[in-house]
VEXLUM-580194 format. One line per 8 residues: number of its first residue (from 1); their letters; for each residue x, y, z of C-alpha. Coordinates in nm, 3 decimals, padded with zeros to 5 digits. Layout:
NUM = A = X,Y,Z | ...
END
This chain:
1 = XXXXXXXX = 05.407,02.853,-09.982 | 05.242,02.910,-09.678 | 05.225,02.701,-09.410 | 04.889,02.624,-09.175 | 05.023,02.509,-08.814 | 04.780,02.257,-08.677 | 04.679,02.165,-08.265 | 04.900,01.828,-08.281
9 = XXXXXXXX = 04.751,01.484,-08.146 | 05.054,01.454,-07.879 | 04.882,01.133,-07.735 | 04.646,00.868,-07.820 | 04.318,00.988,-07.592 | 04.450,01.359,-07.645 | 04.115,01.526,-07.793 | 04.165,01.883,-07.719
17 = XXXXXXXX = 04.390,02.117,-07.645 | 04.415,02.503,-07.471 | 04.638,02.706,-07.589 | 04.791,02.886,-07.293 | 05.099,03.071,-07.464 | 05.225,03.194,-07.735 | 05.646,03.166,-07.690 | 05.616,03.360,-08.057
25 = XXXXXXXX = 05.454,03.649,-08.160 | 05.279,03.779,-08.492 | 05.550,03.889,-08.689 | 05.860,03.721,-08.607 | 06.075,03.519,-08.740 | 06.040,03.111,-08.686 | 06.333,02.881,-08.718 | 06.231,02.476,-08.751
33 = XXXXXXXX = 06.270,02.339,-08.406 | 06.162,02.706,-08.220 | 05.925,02.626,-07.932 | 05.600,02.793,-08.142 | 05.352,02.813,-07.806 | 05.225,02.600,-07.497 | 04.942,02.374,-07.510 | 04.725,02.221,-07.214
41 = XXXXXXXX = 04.616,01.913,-07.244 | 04.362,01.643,-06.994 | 04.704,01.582,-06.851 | 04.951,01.804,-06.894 | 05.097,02.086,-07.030 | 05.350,02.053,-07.324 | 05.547,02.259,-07.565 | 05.513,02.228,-07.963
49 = XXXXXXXX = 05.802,02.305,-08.190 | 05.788,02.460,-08.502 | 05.833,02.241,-08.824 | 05.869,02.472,-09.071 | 06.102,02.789,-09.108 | 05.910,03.141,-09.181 | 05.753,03.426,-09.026 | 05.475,03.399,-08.784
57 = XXXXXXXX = 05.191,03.546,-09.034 | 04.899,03.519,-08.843 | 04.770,03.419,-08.493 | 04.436,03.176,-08.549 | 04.343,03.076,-08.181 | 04.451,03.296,-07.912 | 04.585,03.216,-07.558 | 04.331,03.060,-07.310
65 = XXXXXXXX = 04.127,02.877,-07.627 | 04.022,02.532,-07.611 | 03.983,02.361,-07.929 | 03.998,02.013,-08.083 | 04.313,01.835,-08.248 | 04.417,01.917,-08.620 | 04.242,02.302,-08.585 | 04.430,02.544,-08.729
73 = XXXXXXXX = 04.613,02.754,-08.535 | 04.857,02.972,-08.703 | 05.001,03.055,-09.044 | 05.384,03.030,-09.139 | 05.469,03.182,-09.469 | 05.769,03.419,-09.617 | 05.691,03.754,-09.543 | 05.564,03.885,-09.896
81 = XXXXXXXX = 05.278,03.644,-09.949 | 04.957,03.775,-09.929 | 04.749,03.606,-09.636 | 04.425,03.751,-09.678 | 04.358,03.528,-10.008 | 04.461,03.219,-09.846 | 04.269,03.248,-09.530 | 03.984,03.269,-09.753
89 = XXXXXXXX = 04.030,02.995,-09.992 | 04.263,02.837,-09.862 | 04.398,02.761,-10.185 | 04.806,02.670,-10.178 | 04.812,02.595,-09.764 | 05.027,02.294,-09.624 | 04.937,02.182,-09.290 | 05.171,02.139,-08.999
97 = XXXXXXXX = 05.056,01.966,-08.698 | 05.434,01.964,-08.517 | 05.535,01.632,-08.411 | 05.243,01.514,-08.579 | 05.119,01.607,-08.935 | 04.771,01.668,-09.069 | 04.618,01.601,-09.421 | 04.544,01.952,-09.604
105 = XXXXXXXX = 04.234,02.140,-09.407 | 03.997,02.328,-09.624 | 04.009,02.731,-09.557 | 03.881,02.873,-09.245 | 03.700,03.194,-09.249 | 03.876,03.489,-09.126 | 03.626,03.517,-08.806 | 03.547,03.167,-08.643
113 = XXXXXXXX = 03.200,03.130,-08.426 | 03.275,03.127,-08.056 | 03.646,03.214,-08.134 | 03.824,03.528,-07.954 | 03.838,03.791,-08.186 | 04.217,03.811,-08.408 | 04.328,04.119,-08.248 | 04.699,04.210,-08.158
121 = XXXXXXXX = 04.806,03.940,-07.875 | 04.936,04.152,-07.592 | 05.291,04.164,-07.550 | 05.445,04.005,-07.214 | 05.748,03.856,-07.135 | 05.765,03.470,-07.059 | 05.852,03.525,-06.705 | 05.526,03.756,-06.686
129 = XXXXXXXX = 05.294,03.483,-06.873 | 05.416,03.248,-06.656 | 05.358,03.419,-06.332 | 05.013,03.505,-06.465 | 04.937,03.161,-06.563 | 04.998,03.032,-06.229 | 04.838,03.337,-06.018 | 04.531,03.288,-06.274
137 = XXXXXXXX = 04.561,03.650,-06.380 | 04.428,03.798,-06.705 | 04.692,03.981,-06.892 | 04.422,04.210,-07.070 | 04.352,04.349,-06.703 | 04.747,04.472,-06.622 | 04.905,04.785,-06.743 | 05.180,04.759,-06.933
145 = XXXXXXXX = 05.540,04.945,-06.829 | 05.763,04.773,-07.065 | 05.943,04.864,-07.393 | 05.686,04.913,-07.698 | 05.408,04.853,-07.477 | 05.495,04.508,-07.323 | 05.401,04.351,-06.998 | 05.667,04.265,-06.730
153 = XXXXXXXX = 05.658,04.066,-06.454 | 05.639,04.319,-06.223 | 05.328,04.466,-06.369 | 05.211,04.151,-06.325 | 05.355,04.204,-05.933 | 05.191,04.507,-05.880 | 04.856,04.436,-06.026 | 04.829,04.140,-05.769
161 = XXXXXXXX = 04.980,04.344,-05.479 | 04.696,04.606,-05.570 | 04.407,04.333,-05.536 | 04.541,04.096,-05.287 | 04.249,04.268,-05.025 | 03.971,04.171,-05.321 | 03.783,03.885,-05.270 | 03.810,03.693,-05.612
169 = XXXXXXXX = 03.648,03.367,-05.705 | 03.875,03.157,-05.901 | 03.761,03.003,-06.207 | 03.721,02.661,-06.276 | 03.940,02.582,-06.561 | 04.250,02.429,-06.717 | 04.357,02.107,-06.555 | 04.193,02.167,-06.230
177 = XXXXXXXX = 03.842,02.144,-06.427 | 03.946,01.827,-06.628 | 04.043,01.649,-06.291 | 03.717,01.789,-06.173 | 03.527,01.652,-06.446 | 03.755,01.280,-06.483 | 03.689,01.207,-06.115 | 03.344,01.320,-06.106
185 = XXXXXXXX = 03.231,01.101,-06.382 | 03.472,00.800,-06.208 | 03.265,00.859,-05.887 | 02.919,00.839,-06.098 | 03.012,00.557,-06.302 | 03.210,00.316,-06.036 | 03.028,00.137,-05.821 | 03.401,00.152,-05.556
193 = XXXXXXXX = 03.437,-00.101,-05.291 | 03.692,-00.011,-05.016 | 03.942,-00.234,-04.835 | 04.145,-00.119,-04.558 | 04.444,-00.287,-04.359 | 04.718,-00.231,-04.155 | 05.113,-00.336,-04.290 | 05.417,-00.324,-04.050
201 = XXXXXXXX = 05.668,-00.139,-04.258 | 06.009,-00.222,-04.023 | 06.153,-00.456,-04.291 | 06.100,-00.161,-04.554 | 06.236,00.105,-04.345 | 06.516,-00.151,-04.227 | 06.613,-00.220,-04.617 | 06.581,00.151,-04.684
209 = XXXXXXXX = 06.786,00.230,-04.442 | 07.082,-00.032,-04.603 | 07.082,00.037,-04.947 | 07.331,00.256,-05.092 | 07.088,00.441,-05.315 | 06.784,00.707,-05.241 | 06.480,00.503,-05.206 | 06.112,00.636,-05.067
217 = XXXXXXXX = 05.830,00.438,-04.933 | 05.619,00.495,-05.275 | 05.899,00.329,-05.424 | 05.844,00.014,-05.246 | 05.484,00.043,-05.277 | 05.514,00.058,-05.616 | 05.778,-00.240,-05.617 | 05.539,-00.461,-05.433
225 = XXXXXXXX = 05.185,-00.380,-05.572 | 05.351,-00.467,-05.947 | 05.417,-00.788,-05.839 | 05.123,-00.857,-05.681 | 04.900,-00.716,-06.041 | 05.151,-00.991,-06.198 | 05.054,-01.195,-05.938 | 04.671,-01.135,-05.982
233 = XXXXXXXX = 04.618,-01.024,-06.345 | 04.229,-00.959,-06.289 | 04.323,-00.674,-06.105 | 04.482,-00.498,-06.379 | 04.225,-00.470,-06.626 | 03.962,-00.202,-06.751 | 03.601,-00.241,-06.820 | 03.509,-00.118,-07.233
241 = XXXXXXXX = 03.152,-00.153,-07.325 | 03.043,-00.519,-07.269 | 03.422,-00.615,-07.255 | 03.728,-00.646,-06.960 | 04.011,-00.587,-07.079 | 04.241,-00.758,-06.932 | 04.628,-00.542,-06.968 | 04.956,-00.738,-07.099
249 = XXXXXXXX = 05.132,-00.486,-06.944 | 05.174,-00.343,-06.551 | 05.191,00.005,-06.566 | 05.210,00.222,-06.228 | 05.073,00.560,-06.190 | 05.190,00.747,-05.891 | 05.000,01.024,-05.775 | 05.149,01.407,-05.787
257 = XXXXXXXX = 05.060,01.731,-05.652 | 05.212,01.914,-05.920 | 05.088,02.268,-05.764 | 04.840,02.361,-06.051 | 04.685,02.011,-05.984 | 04.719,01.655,-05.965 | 04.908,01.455,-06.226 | 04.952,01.075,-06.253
265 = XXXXXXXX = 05.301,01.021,-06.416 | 05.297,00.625,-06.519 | 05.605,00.410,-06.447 | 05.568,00.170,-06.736 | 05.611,-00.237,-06.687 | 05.731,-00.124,-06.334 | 05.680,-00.538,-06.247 | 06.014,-00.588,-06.481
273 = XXXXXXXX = 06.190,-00.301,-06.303 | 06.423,-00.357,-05.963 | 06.341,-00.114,-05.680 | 06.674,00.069,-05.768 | 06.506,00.154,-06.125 | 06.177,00.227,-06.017 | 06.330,00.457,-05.731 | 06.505,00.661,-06.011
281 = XXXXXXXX = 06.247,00.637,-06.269 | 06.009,00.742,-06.019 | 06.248,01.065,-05.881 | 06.294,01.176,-06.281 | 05.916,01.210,-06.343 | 05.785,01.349,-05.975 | 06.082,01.645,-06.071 | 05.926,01.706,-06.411
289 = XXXXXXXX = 05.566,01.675,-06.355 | 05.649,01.972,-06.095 | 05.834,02.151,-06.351 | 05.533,02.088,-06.603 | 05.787,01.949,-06.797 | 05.625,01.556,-06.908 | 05.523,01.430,-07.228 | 05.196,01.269,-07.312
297 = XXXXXXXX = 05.388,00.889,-07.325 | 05.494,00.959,-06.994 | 05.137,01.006,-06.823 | 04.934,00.782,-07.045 | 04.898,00.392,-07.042 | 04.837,00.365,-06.650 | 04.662,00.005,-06.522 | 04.683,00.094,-06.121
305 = XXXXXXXX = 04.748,00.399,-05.934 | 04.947,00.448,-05.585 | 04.883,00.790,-05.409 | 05.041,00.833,-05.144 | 04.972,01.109,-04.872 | 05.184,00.976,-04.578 | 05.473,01.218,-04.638 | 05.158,01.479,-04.519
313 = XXXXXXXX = 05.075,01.305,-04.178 | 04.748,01.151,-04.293 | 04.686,00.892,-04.127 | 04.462,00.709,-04.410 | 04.224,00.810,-04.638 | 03.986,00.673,-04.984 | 04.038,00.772,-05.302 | 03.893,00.796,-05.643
321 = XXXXXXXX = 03.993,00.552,-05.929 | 04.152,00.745,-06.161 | 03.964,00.630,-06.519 | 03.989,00.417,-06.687 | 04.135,00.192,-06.422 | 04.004,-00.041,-06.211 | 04.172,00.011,-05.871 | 04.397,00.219,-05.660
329 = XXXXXXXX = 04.569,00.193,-05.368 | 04.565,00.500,-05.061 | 04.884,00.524,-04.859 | 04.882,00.679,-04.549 | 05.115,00.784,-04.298 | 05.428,00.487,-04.144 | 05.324,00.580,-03.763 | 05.428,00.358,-03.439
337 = XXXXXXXX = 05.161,00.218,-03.352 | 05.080,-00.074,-03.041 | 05.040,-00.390,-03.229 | 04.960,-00.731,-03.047 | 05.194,-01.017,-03.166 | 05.019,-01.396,-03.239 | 05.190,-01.453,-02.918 | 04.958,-01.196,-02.761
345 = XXXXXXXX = 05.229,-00.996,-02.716 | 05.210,-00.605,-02.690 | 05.478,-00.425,-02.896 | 05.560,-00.078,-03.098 | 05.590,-00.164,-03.450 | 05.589,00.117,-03.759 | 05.259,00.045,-03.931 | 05.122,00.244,-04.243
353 = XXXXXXXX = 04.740,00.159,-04.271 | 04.626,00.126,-04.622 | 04.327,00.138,-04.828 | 04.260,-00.036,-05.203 | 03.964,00.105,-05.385 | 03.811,-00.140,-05.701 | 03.550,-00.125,-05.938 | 03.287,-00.333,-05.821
361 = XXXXXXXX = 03.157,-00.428,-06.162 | 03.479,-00.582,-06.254 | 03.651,-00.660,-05.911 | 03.483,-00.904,-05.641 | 03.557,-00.870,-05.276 | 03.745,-01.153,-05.228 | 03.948,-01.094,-05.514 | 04.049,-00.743,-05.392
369 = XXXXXXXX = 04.116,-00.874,-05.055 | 04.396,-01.139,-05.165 | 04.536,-00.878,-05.418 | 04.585,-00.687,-05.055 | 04.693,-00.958,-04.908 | 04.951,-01.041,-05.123 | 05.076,-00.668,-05.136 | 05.091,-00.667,-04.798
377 = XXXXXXXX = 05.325,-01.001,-04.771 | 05.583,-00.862,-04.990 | 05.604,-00.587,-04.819 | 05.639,-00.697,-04.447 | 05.869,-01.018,-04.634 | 06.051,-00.791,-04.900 | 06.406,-00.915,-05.020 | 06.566,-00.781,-05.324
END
């Protein structure tokens, strides 16, 4: 009995996916567990295993389609059955969602509206998907030199050695577009109030310099702005409808330039978490965001976001919330800087000037300022 392969719901706000590779081709053999294809999501990009054992029967979406959870997107069957009669009726079709299973979908007609047409996918190795992916090439554009007609990665090479001169606008898509979109609306829709300060960082950098374990200055910002949401709850909330919610739990995003784009892995209940945990939680998901390796539960769930650009030079900078939060700190750079003591006193001290951006609508001034405030003191008084 055949088997219809659905777009799987990998998270609770996924509501569409883009399928940007097919890891099997029409055809060929499927054992359960086989990575089936790639999918993009508003966060990340993710692999989908095959639940069922068959032969790939038919392609439904193809690469670089965007389309909403539970769509079909490939049969499974043994390799005598006859297709044709169940794409029309789809009479005797089980539905496989991978990690996540659908209720039986009614048959899909053989050429969908707005869909690609179901022609042979073109052949390409991974290495030369991948490469393409990332150089935002169109495989139907490169000449194929490989066996039976299949694209290599140095076709894929040549053909951007051979328009490298061009001048080539580069389309807005994928996850650049979605952050594109996400902050764009956040921008529109929050009214953001900006609060900047300086924080002397030598008892951080002294304490990083003692501990017998790898520890970054995100890692202490992170340490100390968890407290301080536990600290000041009314921070940590998000505004739905005619409601604040107000979140049990103090979850951390920390901002990542993940080359394609920027991802916000979240460090869950980071306030329960010692620096030493939060240092290696932190170094496991910055290494697999860059690989594009995360899961949905690993990016979703985020109450505050630190992004932090001082590893870059800058010196400071604002930032947009990242939805639906309600704040989020900028880090810049640790510099020496001339800083007069209550004494009046000139000295050196390293500084890192910071700056906390809140929804207005949910967040008063003086609220966000003692939130900073209190940030601030565990830093500059941080003990373990």
């Amino acid at each position: 009995m055949a088997t219809m392969v659905l777009l799987p719901k990998l998270g609770v706000t996924m509501e569409e996916g883009k399928i940007v590779n097919w890891c099997k081709q029409e055809g060929e053999e499927v054992a359960e567990g086989d990575i089936l294809f790639e999918i993009e999501t508003d966060k990340v990009t993710m692999e989908v295993e095959a639940r069922e054992a068959g032969i790939l029967r038919k392609i439904l979406i193809a690469e670089g389609e965007t389309v909403p959870v539970t769509t079909p997107v490939a049969i499974i069957g043994s390799a005598d059955e006859d297709i044709s009669e169940l794409l029309g009726s789809g009479d005797n079709v089980q539905t496989n969602a991978g990690q996540a299973r659908g209720a039986a979908m009614p048959g899909i007609e053989e050429e969908r509206p707005g869909a690609a047409p179901k022609d042979k996918p073109i052949l390409a190795t991974p290495r030369a998907k991948k490469l393409a992916r990332e150089k935002g090439v169109d495989l139907s554009k490169i000449e194929a030199s490989g066996e039976n007609g299949r694209i290599i990665e140095e076709d894929v090479m040549k053909y951007l050695e051979s328009t490298s001169a061009q001048k080539d606008s580069i389309p807005l898509e994928g996850i650049r577009k979605i952050i594109a979109e996400r902050l764009s609306r956040s921008a529109q829709e929050r009214p953001h109030v900006y609060f900047t300060r300086e924080i002397d960082m030598a008892t951080c950098l002294k304490l990083k310099e003692e501990l017998n374990y790898k520890v970054t200055l995100t890692d202490f910002f992170v340490y100390a702005v968890s407290r301080a949401l536990r600290e000041y709850p009314a921070i940590n909330v998000t505004l739905a409808g005619d409601e604040i919610l107000r979140h049990a739990e103090v979850n951390v995003g920390i901002a990542v330039d993940a080359g394609k784009g920027l991802i916000v892995p979240v460090i869950k209940n980071a306030d329960k978490k010692s620096l030493q945990e939060i240092a290696a939680e932190r170094t496991n998901l910055v290494q697999l965001a860059r690989e594009g390796k995360l899961i949905a539960d690993q990016v979703e769930g985020g109450t505050f976001t630190v992004s932090n650009l001082g590893m870059y030079g800058v010196d400071e900078f604002t930032t947009i919330i990242n939805p639906p939060e309600s704040a989020i700190l900028a880090v810049g750079a640790t510099k020496k800087r001339l800083v007069v003591s209550e004494e009046g006193d000139i000295r050196i001290r390293p500084v890192a000037k910071v700056t906390l951006a809140v929804d207005h609508r949910v967040i008063d001034g003086a609220l966000a300022a003692r939130f900073l405030q209190a940030v601030t003191g565990l830093l500059e008084n941080i003990s373990l």
